[in-house]
Every structure is written in structure tokens, then in C-alpha cells.
Backbone as CSV, one residue per row, in Angstrom:
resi,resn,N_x,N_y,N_z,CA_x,CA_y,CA_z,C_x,C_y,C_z
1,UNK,-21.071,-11.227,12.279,-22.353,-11.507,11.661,-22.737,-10.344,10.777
2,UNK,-23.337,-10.562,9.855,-23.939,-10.013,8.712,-25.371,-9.605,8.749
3,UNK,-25.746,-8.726,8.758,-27.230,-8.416,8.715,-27.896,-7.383,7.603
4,UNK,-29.215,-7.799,6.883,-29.474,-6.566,5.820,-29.651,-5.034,6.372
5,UNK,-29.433,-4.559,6.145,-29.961,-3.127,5.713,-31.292,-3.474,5.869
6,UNK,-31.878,-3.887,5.162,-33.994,-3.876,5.256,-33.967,-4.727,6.597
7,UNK,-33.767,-5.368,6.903,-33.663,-6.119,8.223,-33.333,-5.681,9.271
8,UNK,-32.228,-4.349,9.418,-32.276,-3.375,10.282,-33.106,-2.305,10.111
9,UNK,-33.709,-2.066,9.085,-34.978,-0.918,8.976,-36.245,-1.784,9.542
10,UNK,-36.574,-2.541,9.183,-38.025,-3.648,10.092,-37.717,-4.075,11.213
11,UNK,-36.658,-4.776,11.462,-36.472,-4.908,13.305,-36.262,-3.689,13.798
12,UNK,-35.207,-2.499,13.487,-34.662,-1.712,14.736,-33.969,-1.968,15.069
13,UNK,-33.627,-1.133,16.599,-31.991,-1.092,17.359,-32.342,-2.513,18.374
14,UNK,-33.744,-3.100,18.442,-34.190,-4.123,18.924,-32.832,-5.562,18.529
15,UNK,-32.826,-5.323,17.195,-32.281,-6.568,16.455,-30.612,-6.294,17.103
16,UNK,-30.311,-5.005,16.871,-28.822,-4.855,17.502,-28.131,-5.357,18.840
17,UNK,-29.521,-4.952,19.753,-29.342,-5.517,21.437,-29.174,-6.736,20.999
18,UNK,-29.839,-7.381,20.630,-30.098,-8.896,20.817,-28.825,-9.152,20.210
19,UNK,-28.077,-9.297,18.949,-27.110,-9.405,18.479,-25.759,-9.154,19.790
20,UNK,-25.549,-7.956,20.011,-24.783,-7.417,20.839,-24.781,-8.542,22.057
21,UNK,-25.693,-9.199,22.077,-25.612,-10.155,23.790,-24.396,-10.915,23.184
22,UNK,-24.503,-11.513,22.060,-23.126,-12.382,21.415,-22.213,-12.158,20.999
23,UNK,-22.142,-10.474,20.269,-20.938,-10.141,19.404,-21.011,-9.182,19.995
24,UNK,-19.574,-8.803,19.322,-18.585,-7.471,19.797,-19.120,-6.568,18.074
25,UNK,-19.349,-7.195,17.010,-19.571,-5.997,16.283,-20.840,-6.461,15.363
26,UNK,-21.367,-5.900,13.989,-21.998,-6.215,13.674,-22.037,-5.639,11.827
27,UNK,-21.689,-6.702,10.739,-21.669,-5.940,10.020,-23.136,-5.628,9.400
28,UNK,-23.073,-4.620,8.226,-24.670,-4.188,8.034,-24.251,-4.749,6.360
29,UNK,-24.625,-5.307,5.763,-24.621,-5.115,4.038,-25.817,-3.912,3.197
30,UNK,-25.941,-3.442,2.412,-26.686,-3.111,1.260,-26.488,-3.253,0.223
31,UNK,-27.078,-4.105,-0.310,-27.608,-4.591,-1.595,-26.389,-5.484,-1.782
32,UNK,-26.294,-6.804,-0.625,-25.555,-7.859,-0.643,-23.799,-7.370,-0.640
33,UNK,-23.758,-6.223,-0.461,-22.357,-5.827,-0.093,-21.775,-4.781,1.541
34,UNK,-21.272,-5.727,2.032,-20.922,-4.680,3.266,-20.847,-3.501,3.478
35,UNK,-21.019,-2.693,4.037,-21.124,-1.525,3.764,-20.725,-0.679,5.091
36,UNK,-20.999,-0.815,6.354,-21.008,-0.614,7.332,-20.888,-1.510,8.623
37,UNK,-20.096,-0.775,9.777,-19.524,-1.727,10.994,-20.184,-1.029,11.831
38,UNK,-21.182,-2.044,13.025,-21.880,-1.138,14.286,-20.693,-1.787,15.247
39,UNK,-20.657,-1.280,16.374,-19.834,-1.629,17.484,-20.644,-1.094,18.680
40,UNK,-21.008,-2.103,19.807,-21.576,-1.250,20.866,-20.097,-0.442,21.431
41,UNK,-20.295,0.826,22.588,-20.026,1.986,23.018,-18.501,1.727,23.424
42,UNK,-18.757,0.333,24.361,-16.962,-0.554,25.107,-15.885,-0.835,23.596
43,UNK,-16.913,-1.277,22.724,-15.810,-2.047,21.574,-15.147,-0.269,21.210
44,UNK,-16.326,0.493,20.897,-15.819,1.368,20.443,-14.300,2.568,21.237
45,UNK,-14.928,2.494,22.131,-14.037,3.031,23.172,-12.830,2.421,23.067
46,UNK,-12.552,1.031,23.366,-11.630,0.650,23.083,-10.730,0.905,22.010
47,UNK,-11.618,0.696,20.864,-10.618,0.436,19.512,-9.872,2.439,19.389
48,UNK,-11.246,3.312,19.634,-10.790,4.470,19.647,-9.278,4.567,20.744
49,UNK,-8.980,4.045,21.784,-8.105,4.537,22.729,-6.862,3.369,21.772
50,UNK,-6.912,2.440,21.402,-5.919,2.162,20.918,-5.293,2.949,19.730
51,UNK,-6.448,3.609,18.571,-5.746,4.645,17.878,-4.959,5.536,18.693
52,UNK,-5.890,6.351,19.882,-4.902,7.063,20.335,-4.034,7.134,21.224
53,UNK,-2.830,5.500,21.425,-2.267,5.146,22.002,-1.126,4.771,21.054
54,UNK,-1.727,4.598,19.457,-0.393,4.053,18.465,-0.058,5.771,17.674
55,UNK,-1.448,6.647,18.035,-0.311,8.214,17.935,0.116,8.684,18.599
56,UNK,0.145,8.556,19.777,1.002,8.497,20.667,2.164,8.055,20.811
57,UNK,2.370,6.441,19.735,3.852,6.351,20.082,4.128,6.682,18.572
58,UNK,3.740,7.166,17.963,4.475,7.503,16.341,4.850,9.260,16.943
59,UNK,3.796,9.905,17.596,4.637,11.144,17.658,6.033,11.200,18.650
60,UNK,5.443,10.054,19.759,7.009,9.985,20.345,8.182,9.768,19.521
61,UNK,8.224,8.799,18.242,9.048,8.489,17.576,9.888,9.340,16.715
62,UNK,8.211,10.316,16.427,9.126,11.425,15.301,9.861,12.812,16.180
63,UNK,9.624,12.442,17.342,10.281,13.898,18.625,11.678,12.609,18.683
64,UNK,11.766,11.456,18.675,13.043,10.729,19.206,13.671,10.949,18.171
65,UNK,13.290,10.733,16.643,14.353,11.113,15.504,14.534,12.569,14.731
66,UNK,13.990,13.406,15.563,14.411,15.153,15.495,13.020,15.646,14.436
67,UNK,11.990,14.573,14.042,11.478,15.500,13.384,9.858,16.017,13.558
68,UNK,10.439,17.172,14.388,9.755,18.392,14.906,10.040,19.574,15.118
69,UNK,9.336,20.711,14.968,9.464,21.999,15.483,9.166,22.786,16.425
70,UNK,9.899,23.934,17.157,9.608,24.324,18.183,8.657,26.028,17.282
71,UNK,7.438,26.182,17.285,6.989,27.501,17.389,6.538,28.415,17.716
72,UNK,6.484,29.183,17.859,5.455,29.962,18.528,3.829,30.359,18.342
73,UNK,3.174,30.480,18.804,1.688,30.006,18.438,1.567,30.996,17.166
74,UNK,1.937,32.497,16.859,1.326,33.159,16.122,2.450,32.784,14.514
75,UNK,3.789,31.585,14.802,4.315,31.062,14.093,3.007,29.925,12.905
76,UNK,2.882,29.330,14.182,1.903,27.792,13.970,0.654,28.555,13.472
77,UNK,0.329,29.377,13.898,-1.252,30.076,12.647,-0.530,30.230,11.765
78,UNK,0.317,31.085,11.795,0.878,31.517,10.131,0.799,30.511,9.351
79,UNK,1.759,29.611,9.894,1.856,28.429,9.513,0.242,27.338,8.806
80,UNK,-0.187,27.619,9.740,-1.461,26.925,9.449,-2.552,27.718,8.274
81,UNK,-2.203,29.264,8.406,-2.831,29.870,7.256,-2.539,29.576,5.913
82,UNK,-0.978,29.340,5.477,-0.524,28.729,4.982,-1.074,27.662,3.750
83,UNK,-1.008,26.519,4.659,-1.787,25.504,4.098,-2.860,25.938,3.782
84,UNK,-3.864,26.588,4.417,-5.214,26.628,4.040,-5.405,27.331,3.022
């Protein structure tokens, strides 16, 4: 479901509960274009633990096809100074 922007500024987080009894998310538009996704706390949790369950298996993947390094921490600053 779709809801305005001015329609969430005049109802409130009022309008969200009520929404939330039916949906899992909620989009927001401004100025007739989407703009933003609410999710109550579970959806969010969720979707967050599945990100960090698919980097989880991409870093397993890149340790299964060799590409990683072993360093030592004052390596990995260097390293990281580096870039910055």
C-alpha cells in the first residue's frame, strides 16, 4: 500500500499501526512518486539477517576459491590507510 507523505504528516505513526495490522510494509510517495519503504521492527529484522546470511555465504565462497589474505593487523591498517 501506498500512502502520501501529507497523509503521514496529518495522521502520524497512528496511520502506520493501523496499516501494519495488515501489511508487512508500507510505501510512502512524495509528490505522487515513491520515495520511501516503512517496515515494522520483525520485517526489518528479518530482511536485515537475510543480508547477513547471503554475506556470509559470498565470503565463504571467496575463502573456497583462494580469494583472500592472511594479515597481520598493523598489515590491514596499513593497508586500510592506504585506501583512505
Amino acid at each position: 500500500m501506498t500512502i502520501a507523505a501529507n497523509e503521514l504528516k496529518t495522521k502520524g505513526v497512528s496511520l502506520l499501526d493501523t496499516l501494519f495490522e495488515k501489511l508487512d510494509e508500507v510505501l510512502i510517495s512524495v509528490r505522487g512518486n515513491n520515495k520511501y519503504v516503512v517496515l515494522d521492527m520483525q520485517r526489518y529484522n528479518y530482511l536485515r539477517e537475510c543480508e547477513l546470511l547471503q554475506a556470509l555465504q559470498e565470503t565463504r565462497e571467496d575463502l573456497r576459491k583462494g580469494k583472500s589474505k592472511t594479515l597481520t593487523a598493523q598489515e590491514h591498517i596499513e593497508a586500510l590507510e592506504r585506501v583512505l
